[in-house]
N, C-alpha and C positions, 0 to 999 in steps of 0.2 A: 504494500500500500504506500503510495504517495503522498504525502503532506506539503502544505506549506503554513509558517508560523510567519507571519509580520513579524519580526523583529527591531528592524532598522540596523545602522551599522552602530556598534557599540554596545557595550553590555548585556551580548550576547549569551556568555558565559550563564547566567543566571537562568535562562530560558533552559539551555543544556545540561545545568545541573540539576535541576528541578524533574524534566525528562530522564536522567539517568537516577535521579531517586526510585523511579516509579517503572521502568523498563530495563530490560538488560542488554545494555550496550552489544553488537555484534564484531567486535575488535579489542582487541586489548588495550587499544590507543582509542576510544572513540570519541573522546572526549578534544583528542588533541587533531584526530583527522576533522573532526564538529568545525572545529575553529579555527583551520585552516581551511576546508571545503565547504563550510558552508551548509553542509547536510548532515545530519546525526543519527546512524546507523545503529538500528533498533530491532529486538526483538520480540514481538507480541505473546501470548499462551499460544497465538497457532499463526499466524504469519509473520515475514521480517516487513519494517514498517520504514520508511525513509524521510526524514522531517526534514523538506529545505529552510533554512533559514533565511524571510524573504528579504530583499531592503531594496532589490530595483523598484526603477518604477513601473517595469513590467510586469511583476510579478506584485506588486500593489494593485493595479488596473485588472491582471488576472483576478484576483480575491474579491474583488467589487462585483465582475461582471458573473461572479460565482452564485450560480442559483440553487435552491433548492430540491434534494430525489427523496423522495420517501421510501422509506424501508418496513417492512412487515412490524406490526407490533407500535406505530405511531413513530417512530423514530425517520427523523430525517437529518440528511446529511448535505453540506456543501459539494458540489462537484463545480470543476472548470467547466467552460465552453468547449465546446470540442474545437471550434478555432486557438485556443488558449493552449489545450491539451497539445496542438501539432506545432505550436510556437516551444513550448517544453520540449517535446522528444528531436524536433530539429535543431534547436541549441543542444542538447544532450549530445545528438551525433553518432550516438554506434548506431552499428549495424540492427539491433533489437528496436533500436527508437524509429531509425529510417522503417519498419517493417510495422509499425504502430501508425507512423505516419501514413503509409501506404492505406493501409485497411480504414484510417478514419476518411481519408479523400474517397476513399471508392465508397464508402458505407454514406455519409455525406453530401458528394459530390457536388450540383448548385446551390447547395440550401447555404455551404459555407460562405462566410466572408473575408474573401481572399484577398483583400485589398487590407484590411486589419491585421489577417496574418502578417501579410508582405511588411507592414508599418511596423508592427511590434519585431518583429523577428531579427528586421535587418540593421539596426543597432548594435541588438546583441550580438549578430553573427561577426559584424563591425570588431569588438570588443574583444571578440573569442579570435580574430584573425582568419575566419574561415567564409568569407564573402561567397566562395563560390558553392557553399550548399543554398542559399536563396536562389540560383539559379537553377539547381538540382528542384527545389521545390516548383517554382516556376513550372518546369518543365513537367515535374508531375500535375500540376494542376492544367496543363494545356493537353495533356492524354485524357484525364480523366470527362 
């Protein structure tokens, strides 16, 4: 499971200790890979759990535009857009995330908005130094 927590940048640390009270780290270093990566690697009673630690502002505008899924028993849950979701697995970048990507544009297809992708996305990619997966995406959006 994916997560994202608002944090912002700086005192951090407290979000992840609080987290690693209550869950069991899956690294022996989790705490220190947390605070350098950004994500804190977790283990649930029955799955591993991934908490990013948010402070872009892309990942701010993702949590806004996060709606609500119900789930059996009253209980409901935040999820991303699925435009938001293929802005995540294409900054992510493996191979698993491109194959995430794939299946949300074919499942999807016009209802996305590809123009918000394209805006949120290409900053990041900017940042991360990998400019030519927005054109990788591109291109899958012009098959689909």
């Amino acid at each position: 499971m994916d997560l994202t927590i608002l944090t912002g940048f700086g005192g951090e640390e407290r979000y992840i200790d609080a987290l690693l009270q209550r869950f069991k780290g899956r690294r022996d270093d989790t705490r220190r890979f947390a605070l350098q990566y950004r994500v804190v690697l977790l283990e649930s009673d029955t799955i591993p759990v991934d908490i990013a630690l948010g402070a872009m502002p892309f990942e701010a505008h993702a949590v806004g535009r996060a709606t609500a899924w119900s789930l059996p028993g009253g209980v409901a849950i935040h999820t991303c857009s699925a435009e938001d979701l293929i802005a995540f697995n294409a900054f992510a970048g493996r191979d698993k995330d491109w194959l995430d990507v794939e299946g949300i544009v074919l499942r999807q297809g016009a209802r996305l908005d590809t123009g918000l992708i394209l805006e949120e996305l290409a900053p990041l990619l900017d940042l991360k130094g990998t400019t030519e997966d927005l054109a990788r995406l591109e291109g899958l959006f012009r098959e689909v």
